[in-house]
C-alpha positions in Angstrom: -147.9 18.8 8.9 -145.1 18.8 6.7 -141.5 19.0 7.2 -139.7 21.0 4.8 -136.1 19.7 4.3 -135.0 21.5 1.3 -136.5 24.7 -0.4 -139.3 24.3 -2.4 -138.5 25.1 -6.0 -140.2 28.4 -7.9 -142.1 26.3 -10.0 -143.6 23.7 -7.4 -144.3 27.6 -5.5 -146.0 28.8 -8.1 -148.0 25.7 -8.5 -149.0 25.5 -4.6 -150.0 29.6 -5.7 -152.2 28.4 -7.9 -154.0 25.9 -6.1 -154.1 27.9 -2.8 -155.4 31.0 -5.3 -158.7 28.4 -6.0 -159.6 27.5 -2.1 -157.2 30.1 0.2 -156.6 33.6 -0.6 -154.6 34.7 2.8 -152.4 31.5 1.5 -151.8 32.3 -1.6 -150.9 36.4 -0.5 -148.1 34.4 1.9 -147.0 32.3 -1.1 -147.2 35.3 -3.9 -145.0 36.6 -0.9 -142.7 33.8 -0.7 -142.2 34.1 -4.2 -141.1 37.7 -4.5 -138.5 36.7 -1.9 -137.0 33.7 -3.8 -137.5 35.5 -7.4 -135.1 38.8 -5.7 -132.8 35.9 -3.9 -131.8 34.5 -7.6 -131.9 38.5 -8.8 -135.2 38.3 -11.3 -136.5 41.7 -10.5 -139.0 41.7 -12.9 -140.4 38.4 -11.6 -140.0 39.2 -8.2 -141.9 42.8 -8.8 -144.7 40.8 -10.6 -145.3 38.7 -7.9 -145.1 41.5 -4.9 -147.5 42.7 -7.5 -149.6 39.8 -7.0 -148.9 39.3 -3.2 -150.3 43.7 -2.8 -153.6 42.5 -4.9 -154.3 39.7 -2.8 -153.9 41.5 0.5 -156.1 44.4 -0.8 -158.9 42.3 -0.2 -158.4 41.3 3.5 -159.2 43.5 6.2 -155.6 45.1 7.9 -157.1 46.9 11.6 -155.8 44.9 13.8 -152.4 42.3 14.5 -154.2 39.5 14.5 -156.5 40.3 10.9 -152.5 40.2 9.3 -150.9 37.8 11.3 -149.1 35.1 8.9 -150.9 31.5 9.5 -147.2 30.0 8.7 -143.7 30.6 9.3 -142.2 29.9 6.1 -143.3 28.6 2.9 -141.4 26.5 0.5 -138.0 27.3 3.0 -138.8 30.7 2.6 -139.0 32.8 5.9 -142.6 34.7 6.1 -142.7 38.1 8.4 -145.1 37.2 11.6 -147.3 40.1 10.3 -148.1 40.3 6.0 -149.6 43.9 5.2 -148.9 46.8 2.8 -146.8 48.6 5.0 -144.7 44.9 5.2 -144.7 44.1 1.6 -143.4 48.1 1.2 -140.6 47.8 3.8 -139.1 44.3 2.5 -139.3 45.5 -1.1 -138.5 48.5 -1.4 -138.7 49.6 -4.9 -139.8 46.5 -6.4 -143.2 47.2 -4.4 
């Protein structure tokens, strides 16, 4: 287990996407996540709505019945804070518009 000192850059994000795209889906929905956040923190809205994009696709394809089938595995990625539960509804909320 890591410990993240310092925020995780969007390009070493993206690149932890990609390989977690390959091998971890629910991991790469948190990161696509993650990446939203960061791209809106720096005021990219069209990168940030590409990847809440992204993050929506992804979750599409995991079941959302019960808390524990969208419970996050993680509590932040790359220094960015991850909601304990990642859903539609979630991504909707946080985004707003963007979503």
């Amino acid at each position: 287990m890591t410990n993240e000192t310092r925020a995780a850059s969007v390009q070493e994000l993206e690149y932890t996407f990609q390989q977690e795209l390959a091998s971890d889906r629910w991991a790469a929905a948190e990161s696509a996540y993650a990446l939203a956040s960061r791209y809106r923190e720096q005021g990219d809205w069209e990168k940030s709505r590409e990847w809440v994009k992204q993050c929506l696709q992804l979750l599409e394809g995991f079941p959302a019945g019960t808390m524990e089938e969208v419970a996050t595995t993680r509590t932040s990625v790359g220094g960015v804070a991850l909601p304990n539960y990642l859903h539609e509804g979630v991504v909707h909320e946080r985004f707003g518009e963007l979503a």
